[in-house]
N, C-alpha and C positions, 0 to 999 in steps of 0.2 A: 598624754599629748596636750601640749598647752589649746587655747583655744584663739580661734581667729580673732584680731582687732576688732572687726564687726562683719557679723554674723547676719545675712539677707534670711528675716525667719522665713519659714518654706508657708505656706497658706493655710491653716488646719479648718476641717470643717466644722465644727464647734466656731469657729474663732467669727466665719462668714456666716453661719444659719445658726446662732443659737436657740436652743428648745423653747416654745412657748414662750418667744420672743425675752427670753430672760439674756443680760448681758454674756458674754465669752466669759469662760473659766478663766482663773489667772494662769498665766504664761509658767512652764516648766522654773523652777530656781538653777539657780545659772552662779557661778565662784567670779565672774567678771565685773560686776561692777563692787564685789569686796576688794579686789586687787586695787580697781582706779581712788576706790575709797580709803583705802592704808595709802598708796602713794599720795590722796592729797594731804591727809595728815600729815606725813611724814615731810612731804616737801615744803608743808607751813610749819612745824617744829625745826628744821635745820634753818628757816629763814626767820624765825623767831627774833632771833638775839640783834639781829644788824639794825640799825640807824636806832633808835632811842624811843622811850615815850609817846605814848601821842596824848595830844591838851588831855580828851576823857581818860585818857588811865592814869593821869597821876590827877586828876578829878575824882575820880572812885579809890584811889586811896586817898584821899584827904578825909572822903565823907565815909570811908569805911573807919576811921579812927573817931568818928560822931555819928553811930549806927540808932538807926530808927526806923519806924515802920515805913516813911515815907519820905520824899524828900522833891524840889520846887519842879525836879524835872524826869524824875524817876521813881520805882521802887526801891524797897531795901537790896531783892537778890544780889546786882551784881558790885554792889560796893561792901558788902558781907562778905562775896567771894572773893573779891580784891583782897581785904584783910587778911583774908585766912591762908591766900598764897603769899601773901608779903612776908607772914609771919610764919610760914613754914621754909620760906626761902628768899630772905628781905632785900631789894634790889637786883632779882632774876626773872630777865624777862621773859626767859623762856619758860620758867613755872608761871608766871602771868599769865602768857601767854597761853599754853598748855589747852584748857579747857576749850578756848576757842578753837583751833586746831583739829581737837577730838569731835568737837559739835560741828565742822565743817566737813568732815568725815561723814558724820550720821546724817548731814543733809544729802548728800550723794546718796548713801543708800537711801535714805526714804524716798529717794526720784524715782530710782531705779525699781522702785517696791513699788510705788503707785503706776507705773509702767507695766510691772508684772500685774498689776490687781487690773487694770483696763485691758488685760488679754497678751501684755508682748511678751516675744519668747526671746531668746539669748542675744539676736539682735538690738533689736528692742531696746530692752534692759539695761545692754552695755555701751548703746548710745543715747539714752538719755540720762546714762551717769557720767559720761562724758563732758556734757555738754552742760550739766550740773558743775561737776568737777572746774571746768576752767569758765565758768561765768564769772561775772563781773562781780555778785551779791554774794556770792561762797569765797572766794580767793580772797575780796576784799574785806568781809566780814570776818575771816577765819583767820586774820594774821595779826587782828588784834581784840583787846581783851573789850567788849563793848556788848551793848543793850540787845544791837541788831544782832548777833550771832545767836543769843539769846529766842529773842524773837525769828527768825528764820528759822529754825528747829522746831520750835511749840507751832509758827503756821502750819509746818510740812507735817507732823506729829497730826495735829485735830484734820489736816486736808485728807493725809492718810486714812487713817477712821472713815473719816465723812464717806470716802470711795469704800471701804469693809461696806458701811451701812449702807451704801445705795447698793450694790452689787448682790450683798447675800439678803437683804430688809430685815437683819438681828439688832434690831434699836439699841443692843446692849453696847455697843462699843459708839453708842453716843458720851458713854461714860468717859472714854478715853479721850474725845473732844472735852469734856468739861473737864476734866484732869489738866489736859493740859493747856487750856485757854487760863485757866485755877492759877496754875505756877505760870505762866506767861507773864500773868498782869500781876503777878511782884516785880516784875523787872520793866513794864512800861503800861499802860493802859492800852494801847495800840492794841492784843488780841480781841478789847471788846467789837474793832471794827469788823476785822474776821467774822465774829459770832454775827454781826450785823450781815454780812455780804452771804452769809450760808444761811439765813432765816429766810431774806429776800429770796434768796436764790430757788429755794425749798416754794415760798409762797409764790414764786411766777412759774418755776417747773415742775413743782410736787416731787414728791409725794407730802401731799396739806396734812395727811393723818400726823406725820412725825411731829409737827407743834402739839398735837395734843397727845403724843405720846407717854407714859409715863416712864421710860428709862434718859428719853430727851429731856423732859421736868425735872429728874435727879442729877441729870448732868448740868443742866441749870446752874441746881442749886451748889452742886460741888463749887464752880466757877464761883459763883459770888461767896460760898464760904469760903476760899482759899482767898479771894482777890480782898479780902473786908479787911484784913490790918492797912491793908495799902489805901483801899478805897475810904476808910473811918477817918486815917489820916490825912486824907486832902480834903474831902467834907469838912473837917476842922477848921483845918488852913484853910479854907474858901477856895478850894481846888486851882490853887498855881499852877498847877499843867494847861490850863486851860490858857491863861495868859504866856507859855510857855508855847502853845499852838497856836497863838493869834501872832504873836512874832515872828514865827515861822510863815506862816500864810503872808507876812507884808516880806519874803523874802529873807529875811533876818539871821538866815543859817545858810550853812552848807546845802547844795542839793534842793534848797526848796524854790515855792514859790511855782504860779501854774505854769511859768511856761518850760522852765528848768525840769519840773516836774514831769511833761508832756516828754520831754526830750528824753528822760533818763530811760523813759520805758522802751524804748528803743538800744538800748548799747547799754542797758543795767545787765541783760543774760550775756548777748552779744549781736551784733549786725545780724553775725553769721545766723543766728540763731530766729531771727524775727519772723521768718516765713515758718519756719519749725512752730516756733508758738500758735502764730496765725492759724496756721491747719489744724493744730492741736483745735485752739479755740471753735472754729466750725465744727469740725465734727465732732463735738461734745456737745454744741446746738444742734447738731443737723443729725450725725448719724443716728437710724432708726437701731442699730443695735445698741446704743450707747445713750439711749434714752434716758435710763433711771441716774445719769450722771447728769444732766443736763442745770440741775441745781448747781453745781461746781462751777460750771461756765459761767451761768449767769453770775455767781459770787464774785469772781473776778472782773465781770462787767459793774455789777454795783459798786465796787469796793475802788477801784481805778476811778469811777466816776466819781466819787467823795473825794478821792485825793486830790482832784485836777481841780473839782469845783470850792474846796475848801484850801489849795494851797498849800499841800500839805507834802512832805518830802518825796520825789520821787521813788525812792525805794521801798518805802511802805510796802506796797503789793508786789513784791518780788518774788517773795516765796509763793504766790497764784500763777505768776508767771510761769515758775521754774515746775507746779500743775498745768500747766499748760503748755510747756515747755516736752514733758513725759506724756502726755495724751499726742505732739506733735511726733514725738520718734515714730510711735505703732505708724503715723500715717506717713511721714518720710523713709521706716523702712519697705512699707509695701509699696511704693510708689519707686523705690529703686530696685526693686525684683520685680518690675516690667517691663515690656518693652526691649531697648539697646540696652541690655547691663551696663556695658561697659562705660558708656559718657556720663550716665545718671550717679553711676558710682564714684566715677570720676571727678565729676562736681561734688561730690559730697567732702571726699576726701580732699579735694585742692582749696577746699572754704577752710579749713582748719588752720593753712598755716597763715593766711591775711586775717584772718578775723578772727582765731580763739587764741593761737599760740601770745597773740597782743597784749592780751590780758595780762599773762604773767609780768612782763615787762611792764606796766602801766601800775599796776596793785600792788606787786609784792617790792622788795625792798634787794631787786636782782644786781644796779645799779650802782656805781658806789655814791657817795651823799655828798664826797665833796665836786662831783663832777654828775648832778641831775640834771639831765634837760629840763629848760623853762617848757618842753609841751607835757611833761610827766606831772608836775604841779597843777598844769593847768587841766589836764583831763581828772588827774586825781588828787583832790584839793590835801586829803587825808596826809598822801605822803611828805607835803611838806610840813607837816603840824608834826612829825616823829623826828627834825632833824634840827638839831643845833640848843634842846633847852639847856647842858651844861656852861656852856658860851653865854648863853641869855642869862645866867647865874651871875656868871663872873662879869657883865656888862652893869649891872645892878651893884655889885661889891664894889668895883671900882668908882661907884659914885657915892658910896659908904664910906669906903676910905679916903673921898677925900672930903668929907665934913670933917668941923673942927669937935677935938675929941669930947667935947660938955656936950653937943649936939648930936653927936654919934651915940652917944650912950641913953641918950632917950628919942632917938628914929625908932620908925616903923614904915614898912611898906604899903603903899597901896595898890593894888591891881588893877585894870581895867577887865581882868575875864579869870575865870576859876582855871584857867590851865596856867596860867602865868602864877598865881598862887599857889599852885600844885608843884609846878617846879621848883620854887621858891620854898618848899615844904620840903622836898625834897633833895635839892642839891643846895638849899641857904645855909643851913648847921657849920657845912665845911666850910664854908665863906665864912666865916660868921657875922651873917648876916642877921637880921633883928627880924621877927614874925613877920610873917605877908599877909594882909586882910585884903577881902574885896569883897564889894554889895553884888557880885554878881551870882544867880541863880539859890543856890541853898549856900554859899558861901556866905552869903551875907548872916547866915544863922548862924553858924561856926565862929562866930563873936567881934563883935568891931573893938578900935582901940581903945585900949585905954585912956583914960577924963585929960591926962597930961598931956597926950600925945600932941606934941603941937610944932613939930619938926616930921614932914612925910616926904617920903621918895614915891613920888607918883610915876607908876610904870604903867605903858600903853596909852595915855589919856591925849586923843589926836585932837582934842578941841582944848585950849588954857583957860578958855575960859568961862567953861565950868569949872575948871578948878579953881578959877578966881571967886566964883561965887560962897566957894569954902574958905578959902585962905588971906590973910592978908597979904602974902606975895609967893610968888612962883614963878621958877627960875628954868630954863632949860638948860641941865648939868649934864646933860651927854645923851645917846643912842643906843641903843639896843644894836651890838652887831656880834653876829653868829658865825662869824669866821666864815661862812661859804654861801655861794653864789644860789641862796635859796627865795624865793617868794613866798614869803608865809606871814601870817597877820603880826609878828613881832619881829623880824629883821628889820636895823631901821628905824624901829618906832622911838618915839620920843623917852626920855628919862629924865622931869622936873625936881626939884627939891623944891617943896612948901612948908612956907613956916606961918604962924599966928593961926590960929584957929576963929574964925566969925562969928560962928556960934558952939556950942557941945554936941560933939559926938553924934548923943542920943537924941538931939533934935532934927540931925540929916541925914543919922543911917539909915531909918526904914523908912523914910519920905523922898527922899534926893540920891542916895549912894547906892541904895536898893535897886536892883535891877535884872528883869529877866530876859532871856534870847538865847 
């Protein structure tokens, strides 16, 4: 017999009087939030393939084809993993894809497990894999190939842990925190803030012994032995991340900036979902049975405070949320097996279709691309950066082809940003198109032009005159148009032809053309 949509858990005594005040046992295992967890995989692999690219995935394979320990705005992990599916299945986006998908899956279960480990039973369980399942950081994260998918996995992964260790006090699967905060920060330094928001959290709700613990010190040390090729490498480099965060703080990305920030945390799970968190969060501070968790709560209060006061992208702390999102089911399914069943339930169930069912439509790619609502860009910037790079090829070629042919045979392109490069990498050969450079981020490592180069097709560049400061002339030889009615930072944009060079190359690439954000 299949099992109910959502299950009102029945009260157990263990669950309300735990013995000598030790937290609730974990909640019976339950096949229902493995079902929600295969359908979301499965519903981001069948949407995989539709609308094209986004700028960072043909950015991680440009820098997967220049693999290194470290790079201006990442680790190696996921521009390694780029490579190794291009090269097992070259131009598919659904093998691209793929891993995200799978990893959007395992975040669902591990909601749904940190939900079982705080005491919920089949209820519980399969509404706060739900409510994982169509959030805004899993749907969005999981349907393309990027850092965050990455990162939301390794927070849920050490959260999970973290709630083993407060619950049964076996410091040993601190080990699996430093495991995976280890391989996190190959793919972004962001788990060090985690490890930050769980030390605070430890030091204002205890238990204090666990800093001096010695399987907590080993798992320390795993963390920094895993994260040290990445971390040696940007100590090197004079750690570019850093300037890579401070652009982000003056606003300078997607998603960032305090007040963008403020906002996201509100509609990154969902609307629907806010009071769910909310209660989550209280009673991880307040409940006296839920004591020994109370380091957790606090983590997500330090860690949101860093984001807001440093400027830093709103989705960072999402995967805290989406812990605190699983600490909210336990208290929203007891709160609707009180009282009138019927209206409580009812409410529960009539928020799904205004405020979760939205998500799909907003995030994934349900939509066709030549007919996207101007509100779908604007809620979600992502989906327009996946549509039109072939178009933006052939806008570039046609300004190739019509230079005269002595000129055409010694061009080169310039970029204004590594996704325009990356397309250009990618769909230029067929064009035949001549190499695309650009100083932006670790692209600028990836090699500037050659000493002759003194004929450039400047793509993106919305001010001439910077480029005047390079050239001794520049021309606006056409626009950038994607064939469909999209808002995205290159429909539109300019495409100059410069010629005369001012001075060499090597005296403006890493002074002037270099550039991060």
């Amino acid at each position: 017999m299949s099992e109910p949509a959502i299950e009102i858990d029945r009260p157990q005594r263990p669950t309300q009087s735990p013995p000598s005040g030790r937290p609730p046992e974990p909640g019976v295992r339950t096949r229902g939030p493995w079902l929600v967890a295969a359908a979301t995989t499965v519903t981001l692999l069948l949407l995989a393939g539709r609308y094209g690219y986004h700028r960072d995935e043909l950015y991680f394979l440009l820098a997967g084809r220049h693999l290194d320990w470290g790079y201006v705005d990442q680790g190696p992990l996921v521009p390694a993993l780029a490579r190794l599916l291009d090269t097992i299945a070259p131009g598919n986006l659904v093998v691209l894809r793929t891993p995200s998908a799978v990893l959007a899956g395992g975040a669902v279960l591990l909601v749904a497990a940190i939900a079982r480990e705080l005491g919920a039973g089949r209820g519980g369980q399969l509404l706060a894999a739900v409510l994982a399942a169509l959030s805004g950081i899993v749907l969005a994260s999981g349907h393309l190939l990027s850092t965050t998918t990455v990162d939301l996995l390794v927070w849920l992964v050490a959260a999970w842990c973290a709630v083993r260790l407060l619950r049964s006090g076996d410091s040993r699967w601190a080990l699996g925190i430093g495991l995976a905060l280890g391989v996190g920060m190959l793919s972004k330094l962001l788990p060090a803030l985690l490890a930050v928001g769980l030390v605070a959290g430890v030091l204002i709700a205890g238990p204090r012994r666990l800093l001096r613990d010695r399987w907590v010190l080993a798992a320390a040390g795993i963390t920094v032995l895993l994260a040290a090729p990445n971390l040696i490498w940007q100590a090197a480099n004079g750690f570019p991340q850093l300037g890579v965060a401070a652009s982000i703080s003056d606003g300078d990305s997607s998603y960032s900036g305090r007040r963008d920030a403020f906002t996201l945390q509100f509609v990154i799970i969902s609307p629907y979902a806010v009071p769910i968190w909310i209660a989550g969060l209280v009673a991880l501070l307040r409940r006296p049975a839920w004591r020994a968790y109370r380091a957790v709560g606090w983590a997500w209060v330090v860690v949101v405070g860093i984001v807001l006061i440093a400027g830093g992208k709103g989705y960072y702390d999402a995967p805290l949320l989406l812990v605190l999102t699983a600490a909210g089911a336990l208290v929203t399914v007891a709160w609707a097996s009180r009282g009138s069943l019927w209206w409580r339930r009812g409410l529960l169930a009539l928020g799904v279709v205004p405020f979760l069912l939205p998500n799909v439509v907003l995030l994934l790619p349900v939509l066709p691309a030549d007919r996207l609502p101007g509100f779908v860009v604007d809620v979600n910037y992502d989906a327009g950066e996946t549509i039109g790079w072939p178009a933006f090829a052939d806008s570039v070629a046609r300004v190739h082809r019509g230079l005269p042919a002595e000129e055409r045979s010694r061009a080169v392109v310039l970029t204004a940003n590594y996704g325009e490069a990356g397309a250009l990498a990618r769909y230029g050969p067929a064009r035949d198109l001549p190499r695309a450079y650009s100083g932006h981020n670790s692209m600028a490592d990836f090699g500037r032009p050659p000493v002759d180069a003194d004929v450039v097709i400047a793509v993106g560049w919305e001010r001439p005159d910077q480029l005047n400061t390079w050239f001794e002339q520049c021309v606006l030889a056409g626009r950038v148009d994607q064939r469909v009615e999209v808002d995205n930072d290159e429909n539109g944009g300019p495409i100059h032809v410069c010629r005369g060079l001012r001075r060499p190359w090597s005296q403006i690439w890493d002074t002037e053309v270099r550039h991060t954000g």
